[in-house]
N, C-alpha and C positions, 0 to 999 in steps of 0.2 A: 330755308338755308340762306345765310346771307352771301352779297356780290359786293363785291367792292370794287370801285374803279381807281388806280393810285399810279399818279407819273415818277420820274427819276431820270438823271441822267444818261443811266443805262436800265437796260430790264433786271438787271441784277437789284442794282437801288431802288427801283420802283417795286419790285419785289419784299426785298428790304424794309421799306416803307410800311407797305401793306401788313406786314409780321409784324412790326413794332405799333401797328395802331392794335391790330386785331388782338396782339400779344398773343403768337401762338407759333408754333413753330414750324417748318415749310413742311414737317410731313404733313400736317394736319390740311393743308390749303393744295388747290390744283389752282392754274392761272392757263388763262389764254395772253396771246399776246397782239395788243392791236395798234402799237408802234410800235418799231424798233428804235425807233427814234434818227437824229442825226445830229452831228457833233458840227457841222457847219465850218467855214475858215475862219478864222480867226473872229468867233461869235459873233460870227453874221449866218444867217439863214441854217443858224442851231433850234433843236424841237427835242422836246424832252422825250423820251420812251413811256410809252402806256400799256397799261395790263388790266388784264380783269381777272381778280381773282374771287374764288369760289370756296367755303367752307365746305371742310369734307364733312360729310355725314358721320358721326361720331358713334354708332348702332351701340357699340358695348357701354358707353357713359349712357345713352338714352334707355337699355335694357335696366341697369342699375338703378340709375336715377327713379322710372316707373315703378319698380318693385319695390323699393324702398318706401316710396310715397303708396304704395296699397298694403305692404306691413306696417308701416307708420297707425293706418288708419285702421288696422284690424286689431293693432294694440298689441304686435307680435315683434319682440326682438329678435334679431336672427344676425349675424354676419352672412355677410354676400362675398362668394368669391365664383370669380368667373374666368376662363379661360379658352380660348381657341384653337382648333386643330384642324385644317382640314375640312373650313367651313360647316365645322359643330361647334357650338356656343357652351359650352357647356356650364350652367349656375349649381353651385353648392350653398346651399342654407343650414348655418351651423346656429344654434339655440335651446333655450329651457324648453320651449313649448312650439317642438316639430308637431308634435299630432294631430294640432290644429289644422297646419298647411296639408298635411297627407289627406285628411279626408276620408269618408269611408272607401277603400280600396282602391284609394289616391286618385277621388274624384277632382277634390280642391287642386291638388298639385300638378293636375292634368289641366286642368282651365285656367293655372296661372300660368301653366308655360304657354299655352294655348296663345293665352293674352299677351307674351312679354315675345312670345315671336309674332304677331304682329307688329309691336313699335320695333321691334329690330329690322324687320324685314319692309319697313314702313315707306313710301315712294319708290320701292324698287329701283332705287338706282345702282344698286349694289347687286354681289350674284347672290343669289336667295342662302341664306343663311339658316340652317337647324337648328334649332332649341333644343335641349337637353335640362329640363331644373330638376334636379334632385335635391334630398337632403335625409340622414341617416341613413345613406344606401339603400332605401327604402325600393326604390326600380330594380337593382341587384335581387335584394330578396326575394320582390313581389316575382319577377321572372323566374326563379330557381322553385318557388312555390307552383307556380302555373306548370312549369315543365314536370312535378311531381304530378300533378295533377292531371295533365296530359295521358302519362305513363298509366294510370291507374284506370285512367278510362278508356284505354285501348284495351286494357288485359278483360275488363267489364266487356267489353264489345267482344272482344275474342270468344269470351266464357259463353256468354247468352245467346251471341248470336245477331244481334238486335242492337242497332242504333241507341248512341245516345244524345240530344240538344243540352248543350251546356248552357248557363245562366248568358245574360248581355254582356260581353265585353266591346271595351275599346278598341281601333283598328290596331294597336303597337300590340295587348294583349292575346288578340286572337292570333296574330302575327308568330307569336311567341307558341304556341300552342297547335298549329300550322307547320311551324318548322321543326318542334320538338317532334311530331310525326310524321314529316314526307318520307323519309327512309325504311318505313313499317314494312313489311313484308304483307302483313295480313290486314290491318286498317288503312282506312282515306278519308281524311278531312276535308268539308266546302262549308261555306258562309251561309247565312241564310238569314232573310229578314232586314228590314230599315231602318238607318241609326236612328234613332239612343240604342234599339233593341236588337240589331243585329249581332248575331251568334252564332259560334264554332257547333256542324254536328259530326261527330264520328261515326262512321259507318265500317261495314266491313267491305272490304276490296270487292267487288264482281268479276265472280272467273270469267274470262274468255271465252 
């Protein structure tokens, strides 16, 4: 992150200064101030005002920047659009060839977001920031699929009697799968197992 140290008349000009070398504009920079300076009488025992200002951490050009440079290199066109809410990042990848990024059951698209909230959330100087990458709605679907899939294996539990372990999912997936069933009357979901291969099993409630 770069410092800069820059004087001026007042801290406003020195301020000023510092924007016109860095060229960037004052939201972008925080400063301390370590003169105020003094205008002295009639320019005698006058001192210019100093500051130290500080580049703000730029997380959504650094977020961009990175993912561009690893489609770049995968050979993957995509437009990048990204937007914040409420401290979620959220990336949309629009392009010919999403399926690459998706991955089998959006292995790949779960490890670049993986990856791209790191450089976002990178020296912690900021409050931790959420990643969100999507791209063809692809997390919509996959969740409206899981919650069928939920449904189906409780009514299985129901019928038989008998527990079922579902395949390995990811913490958001099982998450998704968890909550599609707390409200069950008659089944209860827990985790089981050590990532990569930890997995949702459905059971039937134990009466009282």
């Amino acid at each position: 992150m770069k410092v800069l140290e820059m004087a001026g008349k007042t801290v406003e000009d020195a301020l000023q200064n510092a924007l016109n070398e860095l060229k960037l504009t004052a939201d972008k920079v925080e400063y301390e101030v370590l003169d105020e300076g003094h205008k002295g009488f009639l320019n005698f025992g006058s001192r210019p005002a100093k500051i130290r200002v500080k580049v703000k951490k730029d997380y959504i050009n650094d977020g961009r920047t990175f993912l561009r440079d690893v489609l770049d290199k995968m050979g993957v066109k995509a437009e990048i659009r990204i937007k914040e809410e409420d401290n979620v990042v959220r990336i949309s990848l629009a392009g010919p060839d999403m399926g690459i990024l998706i991955g089998y059951r959006g292995e790949t698209l779960d490890s670049l977001q993986y990856l791209v909230s790191l450089v976002v959330n990178k020296g912690g100087e900021n409050e931790y920031k959420r990643v969100i990458l999507d791209t063809e709605n692809y997390r919509m679907k996959r969740e409206e699929t899981l919650k069928r899939l939920a449904k189906r294996i409780a009514d299985k539990v129901r019928a038989t009697g008998r527990q079922v372990k579902l395949e390995p999912m990811n913490p958001y997936e099982r998450r998704v799968i968890h909550s599609a069933l707390q409200n069950d009357l008659n089944v209860e979901t827990f985790s089981e197992g050590d990532e990569p291969y930890r997995r949702v099993v459905v059971d039937l409630k134990k009466k009282a």
